[in-house]
C-alpha positions as CSV (number, residue, x, y, z in Angstrom):
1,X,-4.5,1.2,37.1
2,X,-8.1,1.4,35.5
3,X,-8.4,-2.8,36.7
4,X,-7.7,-1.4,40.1
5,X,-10.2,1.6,40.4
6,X,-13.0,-0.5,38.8
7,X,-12.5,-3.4,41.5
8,X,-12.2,-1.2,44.4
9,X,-14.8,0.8,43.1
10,X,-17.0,-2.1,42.4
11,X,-16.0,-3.5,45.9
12,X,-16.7,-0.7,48.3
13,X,-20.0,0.5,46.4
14,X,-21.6,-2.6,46.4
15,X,-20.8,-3.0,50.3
16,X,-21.9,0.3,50.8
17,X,-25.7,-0.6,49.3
18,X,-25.4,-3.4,51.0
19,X,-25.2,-2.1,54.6
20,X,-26.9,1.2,53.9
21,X,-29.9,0.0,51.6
22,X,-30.7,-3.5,52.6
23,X,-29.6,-3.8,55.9
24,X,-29.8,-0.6,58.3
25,X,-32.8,0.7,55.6
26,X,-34.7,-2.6,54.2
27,X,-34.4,-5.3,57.3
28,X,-34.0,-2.9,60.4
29,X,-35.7,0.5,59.2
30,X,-33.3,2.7,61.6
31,X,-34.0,5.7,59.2
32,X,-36.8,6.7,56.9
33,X,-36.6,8.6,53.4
34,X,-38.5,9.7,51.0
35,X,-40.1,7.6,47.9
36,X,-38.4,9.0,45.9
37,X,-34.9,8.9,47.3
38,X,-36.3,4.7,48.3
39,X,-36.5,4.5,44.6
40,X,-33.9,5.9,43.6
41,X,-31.5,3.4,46.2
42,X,-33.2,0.5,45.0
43,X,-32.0,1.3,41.6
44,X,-28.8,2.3,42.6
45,X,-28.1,-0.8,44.9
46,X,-29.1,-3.0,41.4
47,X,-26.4,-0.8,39.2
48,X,-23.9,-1.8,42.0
49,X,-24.4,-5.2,42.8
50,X,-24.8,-5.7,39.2
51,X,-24.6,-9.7,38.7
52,X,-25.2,-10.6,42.1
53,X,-27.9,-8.2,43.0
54,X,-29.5,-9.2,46.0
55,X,-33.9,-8.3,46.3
56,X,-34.4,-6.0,49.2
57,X,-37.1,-7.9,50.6
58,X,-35.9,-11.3,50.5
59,X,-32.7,-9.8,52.0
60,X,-34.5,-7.7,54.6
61,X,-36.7,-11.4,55.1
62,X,-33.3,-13.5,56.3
63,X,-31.5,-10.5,58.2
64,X,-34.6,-10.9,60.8
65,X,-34.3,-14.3,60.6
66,X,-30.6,-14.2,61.6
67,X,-31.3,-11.7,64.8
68,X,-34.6,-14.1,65.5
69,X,-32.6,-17.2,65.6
70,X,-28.7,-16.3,65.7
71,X,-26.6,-19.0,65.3
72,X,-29.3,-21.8,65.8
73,X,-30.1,-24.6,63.3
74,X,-32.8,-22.0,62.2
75,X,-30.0,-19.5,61.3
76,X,-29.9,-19.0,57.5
77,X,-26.1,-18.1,57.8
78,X,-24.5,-19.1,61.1
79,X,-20.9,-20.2,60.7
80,X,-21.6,-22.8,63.7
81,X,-23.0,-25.1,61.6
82,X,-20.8,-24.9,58.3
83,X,-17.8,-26.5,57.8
84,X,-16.4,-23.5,55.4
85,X,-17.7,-20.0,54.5
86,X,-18.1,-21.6,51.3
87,X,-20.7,-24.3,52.1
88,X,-22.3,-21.5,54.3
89,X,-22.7,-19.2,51.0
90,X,-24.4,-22.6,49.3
91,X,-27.0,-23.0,52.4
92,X,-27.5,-19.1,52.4
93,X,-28.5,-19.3,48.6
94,X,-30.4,-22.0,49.1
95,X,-32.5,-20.4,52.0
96,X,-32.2,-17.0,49.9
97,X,-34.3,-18.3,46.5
98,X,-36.9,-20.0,48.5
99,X,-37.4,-17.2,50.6
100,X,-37.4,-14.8,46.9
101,X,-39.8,-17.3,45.8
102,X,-42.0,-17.2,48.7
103,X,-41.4,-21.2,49.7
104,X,-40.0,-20.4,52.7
105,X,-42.8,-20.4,55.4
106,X,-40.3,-20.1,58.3
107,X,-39.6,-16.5,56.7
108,X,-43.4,-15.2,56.7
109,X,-43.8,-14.3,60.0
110,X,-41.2,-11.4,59.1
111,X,-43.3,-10.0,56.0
112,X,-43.9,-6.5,55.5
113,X,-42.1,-3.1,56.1
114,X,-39.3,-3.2,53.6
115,X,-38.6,-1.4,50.1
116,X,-40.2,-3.1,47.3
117,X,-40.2,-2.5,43.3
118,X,-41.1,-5.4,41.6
119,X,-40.2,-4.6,38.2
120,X,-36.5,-4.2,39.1
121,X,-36.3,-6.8,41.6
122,X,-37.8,-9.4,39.3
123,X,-35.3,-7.9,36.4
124,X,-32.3,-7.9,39.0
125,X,-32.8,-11.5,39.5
126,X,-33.5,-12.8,35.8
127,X,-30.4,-14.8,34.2
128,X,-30.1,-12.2,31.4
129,X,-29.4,-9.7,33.9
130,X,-26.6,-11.1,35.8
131,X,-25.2,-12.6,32.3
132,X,-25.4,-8.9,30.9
133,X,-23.6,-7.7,34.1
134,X,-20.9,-10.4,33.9
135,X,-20.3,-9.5,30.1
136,X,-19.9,-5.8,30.8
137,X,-17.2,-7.3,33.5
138,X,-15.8,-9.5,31.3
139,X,-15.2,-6.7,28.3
140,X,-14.0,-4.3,30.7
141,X,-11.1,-6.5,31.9
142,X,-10.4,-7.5,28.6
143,X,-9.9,-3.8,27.3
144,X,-8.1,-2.7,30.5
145,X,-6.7,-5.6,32.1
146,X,-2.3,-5.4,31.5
147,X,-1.4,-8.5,33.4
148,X,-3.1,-12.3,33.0
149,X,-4.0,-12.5,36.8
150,X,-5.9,-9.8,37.0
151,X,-8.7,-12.0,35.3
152,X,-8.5,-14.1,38.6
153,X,-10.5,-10.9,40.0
154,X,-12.9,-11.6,37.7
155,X,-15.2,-14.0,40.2
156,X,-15.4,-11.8,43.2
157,X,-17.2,-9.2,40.7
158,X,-19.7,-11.9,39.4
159,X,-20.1,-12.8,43.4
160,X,-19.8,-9.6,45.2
161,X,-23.0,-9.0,47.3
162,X,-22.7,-12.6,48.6
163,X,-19.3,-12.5,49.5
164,X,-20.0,-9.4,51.0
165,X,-22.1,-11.4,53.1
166,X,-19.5,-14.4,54.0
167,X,-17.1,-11.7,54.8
168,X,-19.6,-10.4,57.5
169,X,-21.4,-13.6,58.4
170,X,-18.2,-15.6,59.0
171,X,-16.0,-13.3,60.3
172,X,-18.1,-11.5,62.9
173,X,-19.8,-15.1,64.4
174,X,-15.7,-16.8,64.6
175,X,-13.0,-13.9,65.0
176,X,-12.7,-11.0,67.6
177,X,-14.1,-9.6,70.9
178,X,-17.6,-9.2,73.0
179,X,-18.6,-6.2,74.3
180,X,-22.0,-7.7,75.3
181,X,-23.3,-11.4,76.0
182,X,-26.0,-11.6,73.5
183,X,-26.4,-15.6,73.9
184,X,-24.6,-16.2,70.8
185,X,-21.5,-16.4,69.1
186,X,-21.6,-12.8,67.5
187,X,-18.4,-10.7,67.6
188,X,-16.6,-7.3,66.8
189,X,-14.0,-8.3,64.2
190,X,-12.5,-4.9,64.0
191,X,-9.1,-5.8,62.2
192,X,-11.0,-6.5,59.0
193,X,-13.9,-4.3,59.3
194,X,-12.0,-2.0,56.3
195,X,-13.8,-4.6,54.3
196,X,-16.8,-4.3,56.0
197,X,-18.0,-0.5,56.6
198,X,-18.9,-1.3,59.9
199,X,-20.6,-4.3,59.3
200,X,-18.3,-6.6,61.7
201,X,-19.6,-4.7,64.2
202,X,-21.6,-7.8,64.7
203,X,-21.6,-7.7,68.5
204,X,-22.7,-4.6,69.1
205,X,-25.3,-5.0,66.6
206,X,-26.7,-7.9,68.1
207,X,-27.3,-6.3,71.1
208,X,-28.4,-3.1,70.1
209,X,-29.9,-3.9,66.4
210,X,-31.8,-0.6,66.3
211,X,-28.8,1.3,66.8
212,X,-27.9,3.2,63.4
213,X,-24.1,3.7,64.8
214,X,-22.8,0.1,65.2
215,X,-19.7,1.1,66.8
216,X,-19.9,1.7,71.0
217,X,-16.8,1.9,71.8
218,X,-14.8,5.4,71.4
219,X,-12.6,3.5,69.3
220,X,-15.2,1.4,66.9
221,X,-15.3,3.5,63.9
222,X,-18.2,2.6,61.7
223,X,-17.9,4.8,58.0
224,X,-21.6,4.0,57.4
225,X,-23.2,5.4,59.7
226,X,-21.1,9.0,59.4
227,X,-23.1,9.2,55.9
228,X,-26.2,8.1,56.9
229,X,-25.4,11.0,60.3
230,X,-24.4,13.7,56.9
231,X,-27.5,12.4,54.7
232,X,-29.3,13.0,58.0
233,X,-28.3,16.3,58.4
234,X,-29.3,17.4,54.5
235,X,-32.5,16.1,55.3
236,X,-31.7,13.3,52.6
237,X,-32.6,10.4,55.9
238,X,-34.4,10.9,58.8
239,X,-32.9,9.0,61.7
240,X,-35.1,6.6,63.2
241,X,-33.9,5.9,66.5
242,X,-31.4,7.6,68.4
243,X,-30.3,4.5,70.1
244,X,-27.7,4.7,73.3
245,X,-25.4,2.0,74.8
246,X,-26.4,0.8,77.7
247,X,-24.9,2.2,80.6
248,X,-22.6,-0.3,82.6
249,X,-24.2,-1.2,86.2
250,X,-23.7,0.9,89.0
251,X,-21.3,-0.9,91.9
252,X,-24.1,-1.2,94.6
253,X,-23.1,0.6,97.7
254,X,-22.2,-1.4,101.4
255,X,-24.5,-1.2,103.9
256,X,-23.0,0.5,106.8
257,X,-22.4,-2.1,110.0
């Protein structure tokens, strides 16, 4: 039982600084907060990404590369030109530490305007933080674990934040429904967004990427934004944008004979 509320704990925390922190807050700035609750999310995305923290500003640096040039070659993570989500992942890391490292120069033209905190992102990326991470993994499986395969969880905790990202990237460019041509391949993948928070909302996102509520339809539920709508309301976030669906074309009236 305690192997299962760690994972799922691990799981949905980590995806929830994921789409909250570094992508509606670092890469699209749809709300604004104060430094010190920017701080104190940067600190708190590190504690629960853990090994596979991810730098808010390279992060922020490929999402805008991904709306600039969705699924083109120039796309850091367009399933189109993968063969499996798992060679995508290897590109995407590639693209990722040269863009950390600032040898990426197709990335500068998207500088500026996210979170930054260098001592923590430079810590969060150092090999004795993710080893430490994976230890405290390791040691809490081996105290709690009451079956052998539960160890076989063990590598979706070293990898969440990037699998997070296949999940999302994969899913919502190959599987589900359009609710808008956005001249790509982006789509709503709604029967796995539980894994998602929203995020599969891909879509609608693409065509409204400003738009802190990525579901449209009645019917698209997105759990992210209804705490970023409460964290609003406490004055915790300040909503930036208050962005509506387009409304669907008029049919244009006949000309009387």
């Amino acid at each position: 039982m305690a192997i299962l509320v760690f994972f799922v704990a691990h799981y949905y925390l980590s995806l929830f600084t994921q789409t909250f922190y570094l992508h509606r807050y670092a890469a699209h700035k749809m709300f604004t907060m104060n430094k010190f609750w920017e701080k104190f999310f940067f600190l708190f995305t590190y504690i629960c990404q853990g090994s596979s923290f991810l730098s808010p500003r390279a992060y922020a640096l490929l999402h805008r590369m991904h709306h600039a040039y969705s699924d083109t070659e120039l796309d850091p993570h367009s399933p189109l030109f993968s063969s499996n989500a798992f060679s995508m992942m290897w590109k995407t890391k590639n693209i990722y530490n040269d863009v950390l490292n600032h040898r990426y120069e197709l990335a500068e033209r998207f500088e500026g305007d996210y979170p930054e905190w260098t001592a923590i992102e430079n810590f969060g990326d150092k090999w004795y933080s993710r080893l430490g991470w994976g230890t405290f993994y390791v040691l809490f499986y081996v105290q709690f674990a009451t079956a052998w395969w539960q160890f076989l969880l063990l590598p979706i905790h070293f990898l969440m934040g990037p699998i997070h990202g296949a999940i999302v990237n994969w899913g919502g460019h190959k599987y589900g429904y359009q609710n808008f041509d956005n001249h790509d391949h982006s789509k709503n993948t709604l029967a796995l967004d539980f894994l998602a928070f929203g995020e599969l909302f891909q879509n609608n996102h693409h065509k409204l990427p400003m738009r802190v509520n990525f579901g449209v339809k009645w019917w698209e539920f997105d759990p992210t934004y209804m705490f970023i709508w409460g964290m609003d309301k406490v004055g915790v976030v300040k909503i930036k944008r208050k962005v509506q669906a387009p409304a669907k074309p008029k049919p244009a009236k006949k000309m009387a004979a």
